[in-house]
Structures are given as structure tokens and as C-alpha cells.
C-alpha positions as a LaTeX table, in Angstrom:
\begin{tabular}{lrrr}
\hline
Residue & $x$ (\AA) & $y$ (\AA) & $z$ (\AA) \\
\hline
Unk1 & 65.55 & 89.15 & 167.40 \\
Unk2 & 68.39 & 86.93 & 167.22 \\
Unk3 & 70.25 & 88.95 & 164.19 \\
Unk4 & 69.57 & 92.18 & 166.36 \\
Unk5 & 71.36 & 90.63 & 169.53 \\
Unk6 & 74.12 & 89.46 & 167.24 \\
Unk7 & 74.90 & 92.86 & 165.75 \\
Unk8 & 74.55 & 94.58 & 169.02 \\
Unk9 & 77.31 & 91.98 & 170.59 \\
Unk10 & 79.44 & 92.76 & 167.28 \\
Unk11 & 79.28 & 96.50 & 167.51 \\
Unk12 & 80.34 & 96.36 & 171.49 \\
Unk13 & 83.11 & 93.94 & 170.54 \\
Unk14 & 84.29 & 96.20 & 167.61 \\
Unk15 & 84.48 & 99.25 & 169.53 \\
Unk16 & 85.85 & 97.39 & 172.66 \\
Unk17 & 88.51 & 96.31 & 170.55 \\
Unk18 & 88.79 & 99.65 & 168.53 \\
Unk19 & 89.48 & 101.33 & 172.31 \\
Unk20 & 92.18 & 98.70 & 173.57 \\
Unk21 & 94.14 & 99.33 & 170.77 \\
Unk22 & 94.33 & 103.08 & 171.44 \\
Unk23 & 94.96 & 102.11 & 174.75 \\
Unk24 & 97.92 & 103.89 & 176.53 \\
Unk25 & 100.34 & 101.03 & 178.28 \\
Unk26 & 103.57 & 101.05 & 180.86 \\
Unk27 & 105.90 & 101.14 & 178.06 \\
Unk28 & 104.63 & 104.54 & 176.33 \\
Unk29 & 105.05 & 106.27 & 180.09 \\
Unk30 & 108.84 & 105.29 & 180.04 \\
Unk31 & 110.21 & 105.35 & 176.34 \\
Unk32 & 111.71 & 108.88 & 175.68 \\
Unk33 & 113.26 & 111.64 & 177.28 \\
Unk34 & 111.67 & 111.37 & 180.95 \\
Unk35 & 111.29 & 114.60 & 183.18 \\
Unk36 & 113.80 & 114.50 & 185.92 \\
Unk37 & 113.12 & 115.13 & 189.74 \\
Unk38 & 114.82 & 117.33 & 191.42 \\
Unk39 & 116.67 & 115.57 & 194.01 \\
Unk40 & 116.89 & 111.91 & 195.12 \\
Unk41 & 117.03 & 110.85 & 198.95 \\
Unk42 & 117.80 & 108.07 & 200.90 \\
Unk43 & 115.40 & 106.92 & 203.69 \\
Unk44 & 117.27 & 103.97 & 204.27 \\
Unk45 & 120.50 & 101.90 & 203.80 \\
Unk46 & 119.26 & 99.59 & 200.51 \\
Unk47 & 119.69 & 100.59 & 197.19 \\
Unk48 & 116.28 & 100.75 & 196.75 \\
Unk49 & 115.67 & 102.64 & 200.03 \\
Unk50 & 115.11 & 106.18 & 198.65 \\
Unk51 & 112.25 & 108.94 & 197.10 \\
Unk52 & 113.02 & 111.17 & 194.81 \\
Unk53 & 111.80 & 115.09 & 195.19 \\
Unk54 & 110.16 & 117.13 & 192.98 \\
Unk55 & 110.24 & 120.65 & 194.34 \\
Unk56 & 107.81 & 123.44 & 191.99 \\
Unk57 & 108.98 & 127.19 & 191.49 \\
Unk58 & 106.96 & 128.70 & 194.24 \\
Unk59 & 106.09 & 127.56 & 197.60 \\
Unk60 & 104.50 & 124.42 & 197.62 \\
Unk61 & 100.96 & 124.70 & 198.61 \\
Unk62 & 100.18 & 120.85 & 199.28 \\
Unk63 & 102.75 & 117.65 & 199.27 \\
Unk64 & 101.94 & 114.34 & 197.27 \\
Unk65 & 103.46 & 111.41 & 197.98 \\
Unk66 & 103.40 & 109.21 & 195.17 \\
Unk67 & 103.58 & 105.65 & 194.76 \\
Unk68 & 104.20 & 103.59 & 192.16 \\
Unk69 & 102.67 & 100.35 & 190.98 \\
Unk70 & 103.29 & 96.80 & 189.20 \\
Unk71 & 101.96 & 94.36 & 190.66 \\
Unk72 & 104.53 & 94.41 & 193.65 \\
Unk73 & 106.61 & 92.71 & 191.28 \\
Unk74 & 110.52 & 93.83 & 190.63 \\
Unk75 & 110.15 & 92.87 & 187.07 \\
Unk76 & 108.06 & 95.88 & 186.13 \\
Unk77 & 109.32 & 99.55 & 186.27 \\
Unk78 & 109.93 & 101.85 & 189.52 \\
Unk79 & 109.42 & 105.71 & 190.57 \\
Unk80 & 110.46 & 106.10 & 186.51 \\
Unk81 & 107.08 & 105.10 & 185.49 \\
Unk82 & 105.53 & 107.83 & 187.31 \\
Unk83 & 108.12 & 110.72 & 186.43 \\
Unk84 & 105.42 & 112.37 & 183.97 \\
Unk85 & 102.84 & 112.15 & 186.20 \\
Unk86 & 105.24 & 113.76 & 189.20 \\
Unk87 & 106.37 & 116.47 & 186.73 \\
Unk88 & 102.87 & 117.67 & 185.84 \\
Unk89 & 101.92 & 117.85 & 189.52 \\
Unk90 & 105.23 & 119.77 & 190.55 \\
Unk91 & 104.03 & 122.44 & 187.59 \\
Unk92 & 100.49 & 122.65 & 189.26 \\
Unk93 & 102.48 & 123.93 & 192.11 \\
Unk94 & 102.33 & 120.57 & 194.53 \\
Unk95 & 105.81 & 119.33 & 196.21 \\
Unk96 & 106.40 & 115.13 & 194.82 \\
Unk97 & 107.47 & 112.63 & 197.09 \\
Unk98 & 107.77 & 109.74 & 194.87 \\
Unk99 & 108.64 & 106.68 & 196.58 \\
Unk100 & 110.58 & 103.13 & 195.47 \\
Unk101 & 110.33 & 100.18 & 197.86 \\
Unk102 & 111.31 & 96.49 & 197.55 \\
Unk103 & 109.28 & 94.41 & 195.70 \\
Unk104 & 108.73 & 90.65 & 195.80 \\
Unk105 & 111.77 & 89.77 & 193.37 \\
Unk106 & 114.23 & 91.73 & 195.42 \\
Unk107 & 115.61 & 90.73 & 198.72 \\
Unk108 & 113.20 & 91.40 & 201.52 \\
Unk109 & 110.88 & 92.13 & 199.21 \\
Unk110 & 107.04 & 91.56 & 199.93 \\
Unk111 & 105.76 & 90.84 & 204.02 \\
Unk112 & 106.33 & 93.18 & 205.87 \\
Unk113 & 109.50 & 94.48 & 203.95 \\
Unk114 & 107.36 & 96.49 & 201.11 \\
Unk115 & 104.76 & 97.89 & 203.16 \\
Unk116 & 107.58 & 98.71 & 205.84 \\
Unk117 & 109.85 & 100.59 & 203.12 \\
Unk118 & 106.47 & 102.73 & 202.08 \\
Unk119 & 106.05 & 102.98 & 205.82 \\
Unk120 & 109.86 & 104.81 & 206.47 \\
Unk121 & 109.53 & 105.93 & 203.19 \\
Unk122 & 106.73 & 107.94 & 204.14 \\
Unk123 & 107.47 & 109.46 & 207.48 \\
Unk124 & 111.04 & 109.86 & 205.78 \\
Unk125 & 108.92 & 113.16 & 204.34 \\
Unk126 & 110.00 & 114.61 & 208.02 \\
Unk127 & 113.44 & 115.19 & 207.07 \\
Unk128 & 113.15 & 116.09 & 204.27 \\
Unk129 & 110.20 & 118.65 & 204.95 \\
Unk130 & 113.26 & 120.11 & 207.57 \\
Unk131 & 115.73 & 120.51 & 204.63 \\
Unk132 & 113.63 & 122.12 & 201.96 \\
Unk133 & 110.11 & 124.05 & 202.11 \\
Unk134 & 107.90 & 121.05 & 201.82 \\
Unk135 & 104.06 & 122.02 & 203.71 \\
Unk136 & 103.06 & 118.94 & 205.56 \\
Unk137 & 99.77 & 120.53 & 206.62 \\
Unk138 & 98.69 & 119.34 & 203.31 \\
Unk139 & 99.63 & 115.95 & 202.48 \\
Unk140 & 98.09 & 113.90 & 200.03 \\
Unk141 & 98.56 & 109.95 & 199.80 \\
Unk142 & 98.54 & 108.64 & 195.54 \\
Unk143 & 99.29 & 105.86 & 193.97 \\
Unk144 & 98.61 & 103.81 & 190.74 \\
Unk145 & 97.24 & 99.83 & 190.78 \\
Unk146 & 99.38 & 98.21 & 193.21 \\
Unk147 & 100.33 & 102.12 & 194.39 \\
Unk148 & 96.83 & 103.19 & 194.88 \\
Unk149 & 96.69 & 99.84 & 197.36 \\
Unk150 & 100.17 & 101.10 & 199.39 \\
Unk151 & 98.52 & 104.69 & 199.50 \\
Unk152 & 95.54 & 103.75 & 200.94 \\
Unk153 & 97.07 & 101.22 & 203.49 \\
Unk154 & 99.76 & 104.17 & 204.51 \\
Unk155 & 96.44 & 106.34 & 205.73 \\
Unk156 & 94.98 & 103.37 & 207.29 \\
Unk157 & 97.83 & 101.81 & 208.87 \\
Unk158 & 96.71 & 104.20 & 212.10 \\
Unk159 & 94.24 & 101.39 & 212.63 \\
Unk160 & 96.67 & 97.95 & 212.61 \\
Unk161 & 96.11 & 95.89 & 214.80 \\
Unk162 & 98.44 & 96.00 & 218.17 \\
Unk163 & 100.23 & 92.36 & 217.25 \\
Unk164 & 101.26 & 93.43 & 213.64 \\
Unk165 & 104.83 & 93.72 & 212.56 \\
Unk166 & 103.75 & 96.36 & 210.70 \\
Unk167 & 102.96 & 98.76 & 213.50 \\
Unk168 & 105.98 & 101.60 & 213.93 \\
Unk169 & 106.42 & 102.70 & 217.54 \\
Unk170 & 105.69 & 106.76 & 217.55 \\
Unk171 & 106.75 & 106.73 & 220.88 \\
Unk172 & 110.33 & 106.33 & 219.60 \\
Unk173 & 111.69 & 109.71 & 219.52 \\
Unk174 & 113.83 & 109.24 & 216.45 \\
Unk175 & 110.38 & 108.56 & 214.78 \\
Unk176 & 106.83 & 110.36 & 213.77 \\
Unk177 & 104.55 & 108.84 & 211.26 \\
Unk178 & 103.18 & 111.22 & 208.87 \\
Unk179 & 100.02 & 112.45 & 209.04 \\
Unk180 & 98.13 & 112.09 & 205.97 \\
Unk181 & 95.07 & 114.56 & 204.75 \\
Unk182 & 93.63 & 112.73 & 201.70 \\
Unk183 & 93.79 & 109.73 & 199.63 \\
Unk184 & 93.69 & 109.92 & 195.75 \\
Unk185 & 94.19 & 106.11 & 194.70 \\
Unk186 & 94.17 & 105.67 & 190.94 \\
Unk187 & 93.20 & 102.10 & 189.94 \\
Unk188 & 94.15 & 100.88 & 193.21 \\
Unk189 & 93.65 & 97.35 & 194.46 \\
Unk190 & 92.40 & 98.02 & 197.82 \\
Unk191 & 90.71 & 94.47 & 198.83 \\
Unk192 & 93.64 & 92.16 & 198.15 \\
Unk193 & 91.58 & 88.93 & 199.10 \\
Unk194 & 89.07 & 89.62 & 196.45 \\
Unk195 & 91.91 & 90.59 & 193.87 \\
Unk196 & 93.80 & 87.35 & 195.36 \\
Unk197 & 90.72 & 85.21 & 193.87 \\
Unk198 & 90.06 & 87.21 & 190.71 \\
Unk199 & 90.39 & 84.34 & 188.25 \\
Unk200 & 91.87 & 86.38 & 185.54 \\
Unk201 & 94.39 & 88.62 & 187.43 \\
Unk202 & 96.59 & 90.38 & 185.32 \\
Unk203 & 99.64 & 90.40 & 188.44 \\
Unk204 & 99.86 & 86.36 & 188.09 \\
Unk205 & 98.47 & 83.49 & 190.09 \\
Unk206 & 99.44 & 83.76 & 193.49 \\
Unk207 & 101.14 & 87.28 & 193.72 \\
Unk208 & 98.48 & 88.49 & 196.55 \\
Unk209 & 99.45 & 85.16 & 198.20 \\
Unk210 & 103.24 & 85.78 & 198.43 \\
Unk211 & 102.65 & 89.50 & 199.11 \\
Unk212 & 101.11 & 89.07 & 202.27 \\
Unk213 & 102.95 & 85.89 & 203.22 \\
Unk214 & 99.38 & 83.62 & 203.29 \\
Unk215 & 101.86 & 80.33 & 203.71 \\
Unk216 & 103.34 & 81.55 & 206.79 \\
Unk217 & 100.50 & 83.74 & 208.48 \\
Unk218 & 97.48 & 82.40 & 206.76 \\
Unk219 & 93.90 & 83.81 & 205.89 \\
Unk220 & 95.30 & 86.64 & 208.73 \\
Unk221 & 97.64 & 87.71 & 206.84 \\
Unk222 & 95.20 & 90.69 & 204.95 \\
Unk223 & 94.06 & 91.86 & 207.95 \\
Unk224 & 97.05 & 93.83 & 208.44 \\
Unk225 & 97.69 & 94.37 & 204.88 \\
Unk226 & 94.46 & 95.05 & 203.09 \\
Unk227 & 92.91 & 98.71 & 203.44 \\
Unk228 & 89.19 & 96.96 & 203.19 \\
Unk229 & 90.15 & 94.76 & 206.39 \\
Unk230 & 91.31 & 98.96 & 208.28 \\
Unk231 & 88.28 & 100.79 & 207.56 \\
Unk232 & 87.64 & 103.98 & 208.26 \\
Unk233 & 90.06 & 105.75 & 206.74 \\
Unk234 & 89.13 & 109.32 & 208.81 \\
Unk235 & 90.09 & 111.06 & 205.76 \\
Unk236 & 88.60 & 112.62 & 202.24 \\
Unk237 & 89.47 & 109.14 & 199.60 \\
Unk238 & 88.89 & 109.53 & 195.73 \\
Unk239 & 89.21 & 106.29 & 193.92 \\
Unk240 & 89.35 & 106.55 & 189.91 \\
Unk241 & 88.48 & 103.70 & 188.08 \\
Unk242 & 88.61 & 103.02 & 184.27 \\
Unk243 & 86.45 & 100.78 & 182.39 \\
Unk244 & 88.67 & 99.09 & 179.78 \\
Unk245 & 90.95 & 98.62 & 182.58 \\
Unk246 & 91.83 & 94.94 & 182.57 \\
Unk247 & 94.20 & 94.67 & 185.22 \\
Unk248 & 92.07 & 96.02 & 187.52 \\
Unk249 & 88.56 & 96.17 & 186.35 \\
Unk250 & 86.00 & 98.98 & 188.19 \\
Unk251 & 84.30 & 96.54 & 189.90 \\
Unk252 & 87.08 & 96.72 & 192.62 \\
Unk253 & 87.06 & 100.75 & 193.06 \\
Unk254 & 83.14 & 100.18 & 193.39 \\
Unk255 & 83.36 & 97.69 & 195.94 \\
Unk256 & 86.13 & 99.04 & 198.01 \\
Unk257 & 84.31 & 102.96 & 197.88 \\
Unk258 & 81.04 & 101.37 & 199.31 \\
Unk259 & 82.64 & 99.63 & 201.81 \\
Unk260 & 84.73 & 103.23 & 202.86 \\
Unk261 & 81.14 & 105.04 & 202.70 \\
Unk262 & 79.79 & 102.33 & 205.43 \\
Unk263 & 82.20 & 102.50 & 207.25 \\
Unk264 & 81.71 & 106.46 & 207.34 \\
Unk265 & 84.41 & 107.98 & 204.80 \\
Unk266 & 83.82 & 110.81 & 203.00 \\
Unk267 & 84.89 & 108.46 & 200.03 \\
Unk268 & 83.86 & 109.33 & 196.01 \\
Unk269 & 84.43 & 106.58 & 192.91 \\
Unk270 & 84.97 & 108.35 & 189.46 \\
Unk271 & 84.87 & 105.98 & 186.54 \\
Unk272 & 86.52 & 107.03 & 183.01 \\
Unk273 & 84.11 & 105.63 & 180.64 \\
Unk274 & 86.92 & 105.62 & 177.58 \\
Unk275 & 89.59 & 104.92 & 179.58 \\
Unk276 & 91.93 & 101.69 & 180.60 \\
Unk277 & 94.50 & 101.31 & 183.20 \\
Unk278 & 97.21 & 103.87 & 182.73 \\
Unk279 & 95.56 & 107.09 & 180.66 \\
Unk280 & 94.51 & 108.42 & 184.26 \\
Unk281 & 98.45 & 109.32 & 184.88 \\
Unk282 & 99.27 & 110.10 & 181.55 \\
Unk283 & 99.93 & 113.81 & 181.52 \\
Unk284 & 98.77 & 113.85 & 177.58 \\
Unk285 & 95.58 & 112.00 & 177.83 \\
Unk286 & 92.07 & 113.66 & 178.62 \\
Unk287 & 91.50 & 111.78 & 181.42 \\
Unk288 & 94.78 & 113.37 & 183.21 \\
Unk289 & 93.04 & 116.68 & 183.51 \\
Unk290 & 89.81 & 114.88 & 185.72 \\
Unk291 & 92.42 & 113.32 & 187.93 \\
Unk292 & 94.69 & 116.85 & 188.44 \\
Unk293 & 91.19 & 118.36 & 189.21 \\
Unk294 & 90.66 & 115.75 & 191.82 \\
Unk295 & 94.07 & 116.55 & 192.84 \\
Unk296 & 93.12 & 120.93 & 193.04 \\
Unk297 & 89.91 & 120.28 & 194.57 \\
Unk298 & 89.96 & 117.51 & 197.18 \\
Unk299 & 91.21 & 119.08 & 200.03 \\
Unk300 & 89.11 & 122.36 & 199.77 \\
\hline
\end{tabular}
């Protein structure tokens, strides 16, 4: 009995290990000639205040806007890292919004600057739907790891509480907030106080903490910032999930889709059974072609 257990635990280790080092990573999504979009646009004043457009031959039939992860932390890449991703969307026909935002690292980085640059960011998709033939009946909110956690909190900041700083007046004339029509988040880390005490987070002790400012605003502080704590969402919510990813293992997607079904979303979990935390926007990998169905299919 005990020789059978120990070859079982060998054979899952070898072929754990055989997977992780076939593993796609950050670096193999930037190396190379990247795909270019087609335009980049300011929505604010700082250098890092701008989205960059990716506009397909025909009419655009639905709008994605795209953001990025790493941890919320300016030491990892920015919009680059999701140029392939952007580029295979734009050729199934779907308009790219792909957003940058300050990051804890830069100046004004983390609360509320980060969520308020993907917040202007966002509604920034106004203007620009006026200047080129962008359909905002469609609109679909995506975004990788930390990403998937800023897309998710962009169609639930509707529900912020009246005192946050986060809240953006619509009643200012000079400003609409976007309506969003579906949520794809891709390994997103949608309860940040669970993440926050995740003993082996890949983003670094104490990221979550500085994120969401717990020094200043204590345990508070994620109820304005973490989709779990803004339930329902009031709109269709896909979460993929990978299960060698290590940075953020499917435990979270499970958790956070459950909650979204009590509270009454029309909310799905896929899990990628070969998969870790960046093949699902690899344009090359098998596990792209689930998450472009997800994008075809989930507003029909």
C-alpha cells in the first residue's frame, strides 16, 4: 500500500513538473516582433494616462476593453503584454480598448489613483466611440490576473458605496460612465482580502495591503475595491481559471463565481485542466481558442 501511494505521488509530481516546464510565461508574450495597435489615445494628462485602439477591417460588431495585469506593480510589463491577445481579437472582428493605468511604483499609483485611471480610462471609450466606429451597445469588460480584478470592479463599481472616492459623478455633464454588457475575467483576482492572506502569493507580501491603502483606511478599505465586497454584478461574467496556475490558483475563480451565482449573476467558471497562468491569452496556445469562444458566444 505504501509503495503504491509513493508511486502515485511520484507520477503526479513528474507530470506536474513535466507541465510547468512547458509552461507559457510573461516574457514569451513580449520577446519578438509585437502586433501594433492602431492608434494610441490619451484619456488624461500623465504619461501613462492613455489606451491604445485596435480598430478590425469591418465594422466592429462588439468593443473589448482590455486590461492588463501584474500584480498592480510598475515593475512588470503594460498594455504590451497583451498586444497578441488584442490583435487576435481585432481579427475576430471585435474593436480593442486596451488600457494602461498607474501602478503602485509610479506616482499616484495604487488607492484610488489605479482604479480611478481604469475608471476615466474606461468611460474615455465615449470619445473615442465619437471619433471612429466603435459599437458601445456591445461592450465587453477583460482582463488578465490583476486585469481580470480591474474588469470586474469597472462593472461593479455601479454599486460603491455613496462615501467612496471612487464614485464618479454622472451628473457632471462633461462625464458618462460606460455601460458595460459582460465580464470575461481571465485569472482574475476578484476577492482581494482572501488573495491579501494567501500565504504563498506570487504579487509579494503586502501588495493587496498597499493597493487598497489598508494603513490609512483599514479592513474598509476592500469594500470599495474588491468586486466580492459589490456583488451582483447585473451582467453575464465568465471567469477562466487554470490549474497549474500558481499565481493565482483556481480556487479563487471558484470561490469568487459561487459567490456571483448567490448573489444572482448569470456567472460560469471554466477551468483549463493543462493550463497555467498565461496560455489562456496566448494567441498560439489551445487554450486561446476556449477563451475567443467565450469571447463569440457570451453575449448571444
Amino acid at each position: 500500500m505504501i509503495i503504491r501511494v509513493t508511486i502515485t505521488a511520484f507520477l503526479l509530481l513528474f507530470i506536474a513538473e513535466n507541465v510547468h516546464a512547458q509552461l507559457i510565461s510573461w516574457r514569451d508574450l513580449i520577446e519578438g516582433d509585437l502586433p501594433q495597435p492602431d492608434e494610441r489615445i490619451y484619456y488624461g494628462t500623465g504619461e501613462l494616462a492613455f489606451g491604445e485602439l485596435w480598430i478590425p477591417d469591418k465594422d466592429p460588431h462588439t468593443t473589448v476593453i482590455l486590461i492588463h495585469g501584474g500584480c498592480w506593480l510598475d515593475i512588470y510589463p503594460g498594455t504590451e503584454i497583451m498586444n497578441h491577445m488584442a490583435n487576435a481579437l481585432r481579427d475576430e472582428g471585435f474593436a480593442v480598448w486596451n488600457i494602461e493605468y498607474r501602478r503602485l511604483g509610479h506616482q499616484g499609483g495604487g488607492y484610488p489613483g489605479t482604479f480611478l485611471d481604469v475608471a476615466f480610462g474606461a468611460d474615455a471609450l465615449h470619445a473615442v466611440a465619437r471619433n471612429h466606429n466603435i459599437n458601445l451597445d456591445r461592450v465587453i469588460a477583460a482582463g488578465h490576473s490583476a486585469g481580470g480584478h480591474l474588469a470586474t470592479w469597472l462593472a461593479a463599481r455601479k454599486n460603491l458605496p455613496d462615501y467612496s472616492t471612487l464614485r464618479i459623478d454622472d451628473s457632471i455633464d462633461i462625464h458618462t460612465s460606460i455601460q458595460i454588457h459582460a465580464v470575461i475575467s481571465l485569472a482574475g483576482i476578484n476577492d482581494l482580502e482572501r488573495y491579501a492572506n494567501y500565504g504563498s502569493s506570487s504579487c509579494g507580501e503586502g501588495t493587496v495591503a498597499r493597493l487598497v491603502d489598508i494603513e490609512t483606511r483599514g479592513e474598509d478599505a476592500f469594500l470599495d475595491t474588491s468586486p466580492i465586497h459589490l456583488l451582483p454584478l447585473g451582467v453575464p461574467f465568465v471567469e477562466v481559471t487554470a490549474a497549474f496556475d500558481a499565481p493565482v490558483p483556481p480556487f479563487f475563480g471558484y470561490h469568487f463565481t459561487q459567490a456571483a451565482k448567490q448573489a444572482g449573476d448569470d456567472a460560469i467558471l471554466v477551468l483549463q485542466p493543462k493550463a497555467g497562468h498565461f496560455e489562456m491569452i496566448a494567441p498560439w496556445s489551445e487554450e486561446w481558442r476556449e477563451v475567443r469562444n467565450i469571447f463569440r458566444t457570451i453575449l448571444e
